[in-house]
Biopython code that builds the backbone (N, CA, C, O; Angstrom):
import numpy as np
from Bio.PDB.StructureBuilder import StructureBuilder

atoms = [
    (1, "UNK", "N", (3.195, 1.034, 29.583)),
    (1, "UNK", "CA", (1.900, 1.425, 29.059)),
    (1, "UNK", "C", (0.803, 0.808, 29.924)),
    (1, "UNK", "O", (0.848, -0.370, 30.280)),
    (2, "UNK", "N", (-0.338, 1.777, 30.298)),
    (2, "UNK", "CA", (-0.706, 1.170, 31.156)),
    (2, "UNK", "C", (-2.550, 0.636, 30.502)),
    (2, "UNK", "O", (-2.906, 1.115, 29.425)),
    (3, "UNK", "N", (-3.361, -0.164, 31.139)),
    (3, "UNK", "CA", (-4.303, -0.987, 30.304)),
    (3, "UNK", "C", (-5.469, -0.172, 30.370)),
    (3, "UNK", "O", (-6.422, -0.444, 31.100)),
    (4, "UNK", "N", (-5.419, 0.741, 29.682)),
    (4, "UNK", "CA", (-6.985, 1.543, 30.079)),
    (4, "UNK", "C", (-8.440, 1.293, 29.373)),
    (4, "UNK", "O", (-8.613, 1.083, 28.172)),
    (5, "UNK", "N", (-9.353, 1.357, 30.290)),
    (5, "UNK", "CA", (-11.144, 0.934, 29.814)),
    (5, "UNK", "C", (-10.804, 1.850, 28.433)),
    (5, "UNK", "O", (-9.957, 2.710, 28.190)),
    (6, "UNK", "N", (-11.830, 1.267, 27.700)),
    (6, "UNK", "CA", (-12.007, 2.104, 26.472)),
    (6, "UNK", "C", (-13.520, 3.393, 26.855)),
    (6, "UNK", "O", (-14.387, 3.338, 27.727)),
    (7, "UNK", "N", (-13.288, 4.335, 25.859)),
    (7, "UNK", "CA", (-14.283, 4.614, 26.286)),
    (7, "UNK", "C", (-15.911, 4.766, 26.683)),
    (7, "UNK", "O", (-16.456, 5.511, 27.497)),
    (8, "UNK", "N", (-16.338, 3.976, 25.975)),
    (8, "UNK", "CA", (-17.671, 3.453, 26.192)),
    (8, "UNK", "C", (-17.641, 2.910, 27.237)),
    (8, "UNK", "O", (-18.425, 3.355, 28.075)),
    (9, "UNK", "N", (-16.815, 1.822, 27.615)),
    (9, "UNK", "CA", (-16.935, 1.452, 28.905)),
    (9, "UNK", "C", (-16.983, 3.092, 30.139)),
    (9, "UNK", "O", (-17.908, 3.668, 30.712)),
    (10, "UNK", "N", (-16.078, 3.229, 30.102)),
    (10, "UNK", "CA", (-16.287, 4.430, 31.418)),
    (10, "UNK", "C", (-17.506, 5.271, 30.809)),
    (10, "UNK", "O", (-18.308, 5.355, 31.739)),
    (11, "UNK", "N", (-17.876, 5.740, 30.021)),
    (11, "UNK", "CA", (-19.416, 6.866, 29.815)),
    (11, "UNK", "C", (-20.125, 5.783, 30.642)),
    (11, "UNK", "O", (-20.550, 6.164, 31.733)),
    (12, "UNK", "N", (-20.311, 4.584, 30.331)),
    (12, "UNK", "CA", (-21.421, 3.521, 30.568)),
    (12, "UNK", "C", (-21.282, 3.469, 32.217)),
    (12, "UNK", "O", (-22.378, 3.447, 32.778)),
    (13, "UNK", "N", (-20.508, 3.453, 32.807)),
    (13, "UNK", "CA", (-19.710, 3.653, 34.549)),
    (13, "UNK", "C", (-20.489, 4.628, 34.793)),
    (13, "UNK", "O", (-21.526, 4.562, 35.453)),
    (14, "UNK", "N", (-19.982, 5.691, 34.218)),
    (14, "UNK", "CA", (-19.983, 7.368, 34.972)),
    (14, "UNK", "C", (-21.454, 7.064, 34.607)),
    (14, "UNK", "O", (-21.921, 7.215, 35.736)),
    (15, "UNK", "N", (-22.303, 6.808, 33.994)),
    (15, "UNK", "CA", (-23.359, 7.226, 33.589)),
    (15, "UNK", "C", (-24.237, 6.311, 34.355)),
    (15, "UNK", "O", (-25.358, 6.813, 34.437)),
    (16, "UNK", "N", (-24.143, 4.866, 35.100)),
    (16, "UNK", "CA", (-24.818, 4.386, 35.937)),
    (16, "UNK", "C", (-24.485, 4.656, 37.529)),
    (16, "UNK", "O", (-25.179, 4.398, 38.513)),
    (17, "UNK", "N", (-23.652, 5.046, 37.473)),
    (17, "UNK", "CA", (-22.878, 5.777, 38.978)),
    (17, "UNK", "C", (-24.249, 7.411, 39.086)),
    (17, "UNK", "O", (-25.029, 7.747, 39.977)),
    (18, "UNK", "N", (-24.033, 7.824, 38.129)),
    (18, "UNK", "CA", (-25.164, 8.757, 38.382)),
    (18, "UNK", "C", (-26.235, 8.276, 38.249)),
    (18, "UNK", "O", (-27.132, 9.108, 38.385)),
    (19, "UNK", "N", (-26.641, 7.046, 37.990)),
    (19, "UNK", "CA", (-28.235, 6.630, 37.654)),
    (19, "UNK", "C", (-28.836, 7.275, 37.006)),
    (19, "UNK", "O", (-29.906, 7.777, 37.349)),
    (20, "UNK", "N", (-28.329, 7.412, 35.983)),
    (20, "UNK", "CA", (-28.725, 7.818, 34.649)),
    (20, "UNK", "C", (-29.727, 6.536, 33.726)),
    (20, "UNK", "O", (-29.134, 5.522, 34.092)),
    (21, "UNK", "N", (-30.562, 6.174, 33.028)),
    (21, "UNK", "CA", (-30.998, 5.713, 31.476)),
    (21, "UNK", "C", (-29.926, 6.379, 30.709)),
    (21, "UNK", "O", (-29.291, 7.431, 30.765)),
    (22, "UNK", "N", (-30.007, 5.110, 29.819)),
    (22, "UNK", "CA", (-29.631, 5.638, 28.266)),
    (22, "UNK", "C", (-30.690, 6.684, 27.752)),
    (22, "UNK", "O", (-30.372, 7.853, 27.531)),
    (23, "UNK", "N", (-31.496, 6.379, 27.639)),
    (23, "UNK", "CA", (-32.610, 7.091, 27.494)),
    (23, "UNK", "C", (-32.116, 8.384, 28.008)),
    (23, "UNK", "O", (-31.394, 9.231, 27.481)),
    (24, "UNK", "N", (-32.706, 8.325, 29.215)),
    (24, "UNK", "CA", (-32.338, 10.304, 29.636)),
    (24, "UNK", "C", (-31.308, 11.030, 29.607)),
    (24, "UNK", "O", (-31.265, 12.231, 29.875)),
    (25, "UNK", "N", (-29.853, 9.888, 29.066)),
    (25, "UNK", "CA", (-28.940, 10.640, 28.418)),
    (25, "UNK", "C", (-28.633, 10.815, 27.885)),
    (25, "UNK", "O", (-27.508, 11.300, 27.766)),
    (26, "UNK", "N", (-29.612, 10.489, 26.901)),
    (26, "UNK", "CA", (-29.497, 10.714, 25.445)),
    (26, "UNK", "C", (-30.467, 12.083, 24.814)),
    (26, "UNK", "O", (-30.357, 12.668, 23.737)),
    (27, "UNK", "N", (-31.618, 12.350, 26.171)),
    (27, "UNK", "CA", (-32.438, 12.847, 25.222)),
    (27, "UNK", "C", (-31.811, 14.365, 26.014)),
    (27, "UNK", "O", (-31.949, 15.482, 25.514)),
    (28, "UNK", "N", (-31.100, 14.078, 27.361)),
    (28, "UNK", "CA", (-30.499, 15.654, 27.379)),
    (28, "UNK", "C", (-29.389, 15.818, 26.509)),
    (28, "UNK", "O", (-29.261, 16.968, 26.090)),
    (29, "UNK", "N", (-28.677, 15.116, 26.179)),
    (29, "UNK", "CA", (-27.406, 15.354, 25.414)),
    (29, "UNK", "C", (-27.842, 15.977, 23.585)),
    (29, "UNK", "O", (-27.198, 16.550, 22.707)),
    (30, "UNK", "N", (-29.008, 15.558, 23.693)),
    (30, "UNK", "CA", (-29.819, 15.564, 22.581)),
    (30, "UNK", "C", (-29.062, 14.610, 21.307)),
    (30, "UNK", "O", (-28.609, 14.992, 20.227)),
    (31, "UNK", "N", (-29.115, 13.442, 21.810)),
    (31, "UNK", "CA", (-28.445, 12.394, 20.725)),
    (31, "UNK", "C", (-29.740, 11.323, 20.658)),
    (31, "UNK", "O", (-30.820, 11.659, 21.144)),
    (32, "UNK", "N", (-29.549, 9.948, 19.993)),
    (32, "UNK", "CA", (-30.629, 9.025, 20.218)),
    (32, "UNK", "C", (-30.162, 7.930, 21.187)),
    (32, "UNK", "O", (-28.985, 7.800, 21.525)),
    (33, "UNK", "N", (-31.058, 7.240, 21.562)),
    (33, "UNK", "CA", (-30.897, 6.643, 22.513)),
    (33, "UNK", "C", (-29.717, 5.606, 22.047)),
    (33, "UNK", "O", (-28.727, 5.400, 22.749)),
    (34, "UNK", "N", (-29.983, 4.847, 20.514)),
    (34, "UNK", "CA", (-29.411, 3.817, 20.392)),
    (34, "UNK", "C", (-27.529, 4.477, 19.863)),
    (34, "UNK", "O", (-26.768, 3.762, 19.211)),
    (35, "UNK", "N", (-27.207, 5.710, 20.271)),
    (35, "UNK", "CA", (-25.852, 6.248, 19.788)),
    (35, "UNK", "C", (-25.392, 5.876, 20.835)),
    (35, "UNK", "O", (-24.346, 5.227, 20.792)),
    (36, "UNK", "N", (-26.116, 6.207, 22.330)),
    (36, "UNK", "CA", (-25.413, 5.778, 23.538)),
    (36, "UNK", "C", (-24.808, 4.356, 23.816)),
    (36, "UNK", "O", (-23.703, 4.102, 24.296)),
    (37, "UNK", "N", (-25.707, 3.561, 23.436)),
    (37, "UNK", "CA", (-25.898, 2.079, 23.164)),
    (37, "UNK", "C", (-24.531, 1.808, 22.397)),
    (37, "UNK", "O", (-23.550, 1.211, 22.839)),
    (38, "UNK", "N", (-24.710, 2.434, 21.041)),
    (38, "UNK", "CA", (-23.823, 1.910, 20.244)),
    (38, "UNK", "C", (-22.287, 2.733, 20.640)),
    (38, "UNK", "O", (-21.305, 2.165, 20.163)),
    (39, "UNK", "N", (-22.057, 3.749, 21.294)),
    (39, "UNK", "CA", (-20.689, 4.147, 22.178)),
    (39, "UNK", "C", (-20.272, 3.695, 23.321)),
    (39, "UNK", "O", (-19.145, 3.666, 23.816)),
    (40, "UNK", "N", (-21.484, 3.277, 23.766)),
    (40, "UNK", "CA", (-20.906, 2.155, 25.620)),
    (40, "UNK", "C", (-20.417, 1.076, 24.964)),
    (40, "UNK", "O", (-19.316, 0.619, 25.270)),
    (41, "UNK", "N", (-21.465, 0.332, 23.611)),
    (41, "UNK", "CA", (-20.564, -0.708, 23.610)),
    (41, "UNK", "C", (-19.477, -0.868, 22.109)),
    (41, "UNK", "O", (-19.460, -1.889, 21.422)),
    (42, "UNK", "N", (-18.602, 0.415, 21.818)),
    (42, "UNK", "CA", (-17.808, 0.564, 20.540)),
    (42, "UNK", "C", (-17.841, 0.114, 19.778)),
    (42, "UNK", "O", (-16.987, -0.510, 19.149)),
    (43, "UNK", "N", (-19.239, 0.382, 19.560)),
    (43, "UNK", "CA", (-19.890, 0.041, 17.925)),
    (43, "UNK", "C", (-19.641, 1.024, 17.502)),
    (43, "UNK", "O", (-19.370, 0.991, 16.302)),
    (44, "UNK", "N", (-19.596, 2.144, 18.061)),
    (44, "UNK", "CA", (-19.366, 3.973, 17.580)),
    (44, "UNK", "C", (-18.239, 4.309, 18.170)),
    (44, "UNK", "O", (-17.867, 3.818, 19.236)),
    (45, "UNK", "N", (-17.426, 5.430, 17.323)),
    (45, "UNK", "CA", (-16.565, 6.469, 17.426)),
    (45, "UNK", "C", (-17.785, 7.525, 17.641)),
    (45, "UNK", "O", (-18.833, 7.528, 16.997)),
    (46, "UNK", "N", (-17.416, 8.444, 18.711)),
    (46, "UNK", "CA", (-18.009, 10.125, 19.172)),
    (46, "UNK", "C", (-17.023, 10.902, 18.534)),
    (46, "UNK", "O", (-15.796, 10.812, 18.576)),
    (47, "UNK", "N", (-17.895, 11.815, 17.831)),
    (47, "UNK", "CA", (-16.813, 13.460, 17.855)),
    (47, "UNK", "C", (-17.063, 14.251, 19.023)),
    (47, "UNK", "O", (-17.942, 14.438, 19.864)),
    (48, "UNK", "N", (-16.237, 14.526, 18.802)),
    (48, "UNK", "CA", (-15.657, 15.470, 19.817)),
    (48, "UNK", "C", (-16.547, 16.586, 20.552)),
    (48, "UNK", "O", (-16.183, 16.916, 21.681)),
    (49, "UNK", "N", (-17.800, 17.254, 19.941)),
    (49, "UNK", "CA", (-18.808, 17.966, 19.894)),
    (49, "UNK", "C", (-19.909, 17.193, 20.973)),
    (49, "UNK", "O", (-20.138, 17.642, 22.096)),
    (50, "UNK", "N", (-20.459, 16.119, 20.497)),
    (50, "UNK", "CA", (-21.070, 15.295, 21.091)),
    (50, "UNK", "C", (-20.116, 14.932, 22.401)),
    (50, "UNK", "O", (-20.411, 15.413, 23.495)),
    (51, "UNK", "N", (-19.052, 14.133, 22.263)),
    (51, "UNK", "CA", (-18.732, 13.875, 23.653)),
    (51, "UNK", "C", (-18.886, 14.930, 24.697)),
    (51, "UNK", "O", (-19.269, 14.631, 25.828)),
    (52, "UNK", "N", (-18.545, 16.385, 24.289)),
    (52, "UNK", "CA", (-18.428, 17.528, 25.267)),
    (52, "UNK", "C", (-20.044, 17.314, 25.976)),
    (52, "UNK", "O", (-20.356, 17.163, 27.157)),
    (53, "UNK", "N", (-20.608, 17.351, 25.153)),
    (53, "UNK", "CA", (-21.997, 17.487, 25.860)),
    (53, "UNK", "C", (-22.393, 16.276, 26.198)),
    (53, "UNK", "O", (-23.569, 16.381, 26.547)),
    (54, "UNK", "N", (-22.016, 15.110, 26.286)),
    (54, "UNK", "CA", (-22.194, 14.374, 27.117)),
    (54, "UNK", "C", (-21.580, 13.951, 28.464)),
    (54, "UNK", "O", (-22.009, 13.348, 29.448)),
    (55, "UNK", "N", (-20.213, 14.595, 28.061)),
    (55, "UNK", "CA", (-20.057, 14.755, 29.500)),
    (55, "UNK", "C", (-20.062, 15.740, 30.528)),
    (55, "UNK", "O", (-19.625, 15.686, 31.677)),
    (56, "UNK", "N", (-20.827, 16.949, 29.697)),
    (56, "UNK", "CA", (-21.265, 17.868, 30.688)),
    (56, "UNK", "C", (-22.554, 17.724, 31.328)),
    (56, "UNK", "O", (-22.829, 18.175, 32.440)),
    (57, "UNK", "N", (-23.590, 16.856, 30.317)),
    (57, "UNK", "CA", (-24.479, 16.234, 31.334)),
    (57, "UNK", "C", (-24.059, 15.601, 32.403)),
    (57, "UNK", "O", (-24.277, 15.972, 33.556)),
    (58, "UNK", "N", (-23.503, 14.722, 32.109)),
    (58, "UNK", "CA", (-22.373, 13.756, 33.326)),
    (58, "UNK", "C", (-21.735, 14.698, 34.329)),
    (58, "UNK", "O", (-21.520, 14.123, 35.396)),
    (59, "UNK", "N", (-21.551, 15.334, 34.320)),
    (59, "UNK", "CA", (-20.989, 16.213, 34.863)),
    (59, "UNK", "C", (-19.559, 16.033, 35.206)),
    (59, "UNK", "O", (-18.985, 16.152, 36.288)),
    (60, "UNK", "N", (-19.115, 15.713, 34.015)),
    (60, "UNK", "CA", (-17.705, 15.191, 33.962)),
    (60, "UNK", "C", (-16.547, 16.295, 33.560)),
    (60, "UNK", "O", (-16.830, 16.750, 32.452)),
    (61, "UNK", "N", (-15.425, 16.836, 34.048)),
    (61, "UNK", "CA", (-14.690, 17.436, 33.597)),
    (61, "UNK", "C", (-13.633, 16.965, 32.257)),
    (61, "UNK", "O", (-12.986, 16.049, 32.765)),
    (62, "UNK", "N", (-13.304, 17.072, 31.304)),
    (62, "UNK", "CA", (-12.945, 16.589, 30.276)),
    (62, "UNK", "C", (-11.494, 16.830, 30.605)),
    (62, "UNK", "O", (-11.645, 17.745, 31.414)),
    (63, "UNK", "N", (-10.491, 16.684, 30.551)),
    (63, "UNK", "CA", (-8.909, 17.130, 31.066)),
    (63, "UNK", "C", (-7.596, 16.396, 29.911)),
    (63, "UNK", "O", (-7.395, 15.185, 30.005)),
    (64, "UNK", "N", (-7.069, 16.931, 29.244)),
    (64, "UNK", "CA", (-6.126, 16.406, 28.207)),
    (64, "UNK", "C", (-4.718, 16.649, 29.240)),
    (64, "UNK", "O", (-4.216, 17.771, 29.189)),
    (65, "UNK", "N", (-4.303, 15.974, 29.847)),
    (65, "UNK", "CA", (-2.873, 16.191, 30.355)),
    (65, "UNK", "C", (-1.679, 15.951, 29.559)),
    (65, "UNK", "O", (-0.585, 16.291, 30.011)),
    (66, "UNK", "N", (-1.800, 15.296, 28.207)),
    (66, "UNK", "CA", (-0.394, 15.437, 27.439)),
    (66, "UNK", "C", (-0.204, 16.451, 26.610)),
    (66, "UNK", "O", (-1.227, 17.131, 26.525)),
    (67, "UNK", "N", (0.723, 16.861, 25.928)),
    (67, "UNK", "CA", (0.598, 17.229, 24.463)),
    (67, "UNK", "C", (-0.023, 17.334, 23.290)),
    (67, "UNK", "O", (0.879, 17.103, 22.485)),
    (68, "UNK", "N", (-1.164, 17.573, 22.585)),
    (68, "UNK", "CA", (-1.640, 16.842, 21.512)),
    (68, "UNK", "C", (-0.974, 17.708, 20.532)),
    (68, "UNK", "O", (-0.885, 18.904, 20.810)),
    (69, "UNK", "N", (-0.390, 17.179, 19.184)),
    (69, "UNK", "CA", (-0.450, 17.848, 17.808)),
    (69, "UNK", "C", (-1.695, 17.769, 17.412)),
    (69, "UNK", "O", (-2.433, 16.785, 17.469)),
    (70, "UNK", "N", (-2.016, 19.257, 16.839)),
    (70, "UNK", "CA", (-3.218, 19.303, 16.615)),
    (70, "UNK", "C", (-3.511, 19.331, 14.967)),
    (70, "UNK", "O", (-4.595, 19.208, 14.396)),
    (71, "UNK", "N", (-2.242, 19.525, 14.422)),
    (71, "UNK", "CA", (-2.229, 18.714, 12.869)),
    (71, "UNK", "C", (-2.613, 17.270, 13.281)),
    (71, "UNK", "O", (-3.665, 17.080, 12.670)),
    (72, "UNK", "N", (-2.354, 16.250, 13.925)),
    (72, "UNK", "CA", (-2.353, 14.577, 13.747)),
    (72, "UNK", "C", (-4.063, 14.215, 13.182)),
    (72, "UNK", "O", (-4.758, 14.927, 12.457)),
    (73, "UNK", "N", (-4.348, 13.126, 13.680)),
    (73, "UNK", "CA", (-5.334, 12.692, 12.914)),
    (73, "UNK", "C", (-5.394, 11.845, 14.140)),
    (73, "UNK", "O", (-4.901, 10.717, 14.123)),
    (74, "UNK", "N", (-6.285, 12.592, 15.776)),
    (74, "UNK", "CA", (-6.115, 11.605, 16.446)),
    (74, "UNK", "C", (-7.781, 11.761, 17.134)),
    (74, "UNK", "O", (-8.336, 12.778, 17.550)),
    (75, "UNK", "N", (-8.202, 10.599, 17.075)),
    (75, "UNK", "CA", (-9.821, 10.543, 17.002)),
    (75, "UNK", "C", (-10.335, 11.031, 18.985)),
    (75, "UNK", "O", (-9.709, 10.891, 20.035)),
    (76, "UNK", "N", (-11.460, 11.497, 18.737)),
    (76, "UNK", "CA", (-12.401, 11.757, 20.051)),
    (76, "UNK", "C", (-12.006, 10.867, 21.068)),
    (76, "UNK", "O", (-11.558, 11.135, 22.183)),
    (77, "UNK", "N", (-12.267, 9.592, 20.456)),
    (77, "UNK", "CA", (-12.160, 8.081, 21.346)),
    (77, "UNK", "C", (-10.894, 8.361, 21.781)),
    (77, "UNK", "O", (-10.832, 8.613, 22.984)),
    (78, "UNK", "N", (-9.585, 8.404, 21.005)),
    (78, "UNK", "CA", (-8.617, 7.619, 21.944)),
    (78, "UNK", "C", (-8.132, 8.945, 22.902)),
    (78, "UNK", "O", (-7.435, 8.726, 23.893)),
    (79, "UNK", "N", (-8.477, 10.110, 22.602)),
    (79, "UNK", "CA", (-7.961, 10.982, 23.916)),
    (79, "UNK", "C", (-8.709, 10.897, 24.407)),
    (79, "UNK", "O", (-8.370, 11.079, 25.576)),
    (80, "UNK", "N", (-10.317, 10.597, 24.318)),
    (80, "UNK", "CA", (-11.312, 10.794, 25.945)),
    (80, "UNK", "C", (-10.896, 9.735, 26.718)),
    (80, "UNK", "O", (-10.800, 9.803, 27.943)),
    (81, "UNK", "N", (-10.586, 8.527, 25.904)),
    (81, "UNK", "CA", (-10.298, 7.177, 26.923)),
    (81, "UNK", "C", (-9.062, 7.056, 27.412)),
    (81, "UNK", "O", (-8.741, 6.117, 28.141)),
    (82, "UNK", "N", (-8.326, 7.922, 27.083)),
    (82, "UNK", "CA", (-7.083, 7.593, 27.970)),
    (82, "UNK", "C", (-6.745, 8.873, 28.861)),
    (82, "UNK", "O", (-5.707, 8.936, 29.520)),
    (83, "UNK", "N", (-7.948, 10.147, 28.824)),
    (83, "UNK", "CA", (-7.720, 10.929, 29.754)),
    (83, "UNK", "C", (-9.077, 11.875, 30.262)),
    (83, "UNK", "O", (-9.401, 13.063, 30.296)),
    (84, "UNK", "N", (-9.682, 10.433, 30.657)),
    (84, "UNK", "CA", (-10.935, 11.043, 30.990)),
    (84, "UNK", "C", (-11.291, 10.404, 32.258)),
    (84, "UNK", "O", (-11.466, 9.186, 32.246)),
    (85, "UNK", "N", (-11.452, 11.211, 33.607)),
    (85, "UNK", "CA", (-12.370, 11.182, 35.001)),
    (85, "UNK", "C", (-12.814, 11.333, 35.828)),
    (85, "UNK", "O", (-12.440, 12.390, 36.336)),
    (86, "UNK", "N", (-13.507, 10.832, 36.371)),
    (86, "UNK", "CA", (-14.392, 10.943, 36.999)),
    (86, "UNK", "C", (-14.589, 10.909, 38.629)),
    (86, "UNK", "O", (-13.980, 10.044, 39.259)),
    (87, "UNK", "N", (-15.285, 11.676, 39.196)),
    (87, "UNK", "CA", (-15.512, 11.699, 41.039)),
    (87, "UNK", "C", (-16.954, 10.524, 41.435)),
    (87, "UNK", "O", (-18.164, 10.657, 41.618)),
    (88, "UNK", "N", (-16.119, 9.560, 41.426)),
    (88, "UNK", "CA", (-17.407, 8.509, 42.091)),
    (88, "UNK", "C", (-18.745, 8.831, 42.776)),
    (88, "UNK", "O", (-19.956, 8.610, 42.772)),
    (89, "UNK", "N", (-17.780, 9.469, 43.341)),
    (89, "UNK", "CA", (-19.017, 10.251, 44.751)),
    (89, "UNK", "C", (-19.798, 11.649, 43.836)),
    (89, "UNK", "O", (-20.816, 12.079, 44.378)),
    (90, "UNK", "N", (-19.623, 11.931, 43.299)),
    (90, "UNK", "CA", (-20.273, 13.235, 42.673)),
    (90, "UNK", "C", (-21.567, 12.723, 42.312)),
    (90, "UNK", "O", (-22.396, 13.460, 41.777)),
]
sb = StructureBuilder()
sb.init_structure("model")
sb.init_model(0)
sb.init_chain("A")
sb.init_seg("    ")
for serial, (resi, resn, name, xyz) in enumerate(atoms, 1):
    if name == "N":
        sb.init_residue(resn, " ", resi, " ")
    sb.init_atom(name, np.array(xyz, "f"), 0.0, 1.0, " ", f" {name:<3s}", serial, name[0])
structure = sb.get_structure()
């Protein structure tokens, strides 16, 4: 098993790699500033709705490479963070 960032940490990456504000990615994503805040640092769970559009601001491709059951009960967080990334250089 291998040790992966959670996800707030990487939005918070991808999102200063683009030189982004919280601020301005919040107000294109159309969320508040302090949701960003509180998901970089996992004070918050994202649904799934919201994450999409934040990482299409980001301009992030979203990519599920396993299996999911889609009966389970398996939250936004733990599939974006264990299969979510990013082009440095982009």
């Amino acid at each position: 098993m291998t040790n992966r960032p959670q996800l707030g940490t990487v939005l918070q990456r991808v999102r200063q790699a683009r030189d982004l504000a919280q601020i301005d990615l919040a107000a294109a994503a159309g969320v508040q500033r302090s949701t960003i805040s509180a998901i970089e640092n996992s004070q918050r769970s994202v649904n799934m709705e919201t994450l999409m559009r934040l990482l299409d601001v980001l301009g992030v491709e979203f990519c599920v490479r396993d299996r999911i059951d889609h009966e389970s009960n398996i939250s936004a967080d733990a599939v974006a963070a264990s299969h979510l990334e990013f082009d440095h250089d982009a």
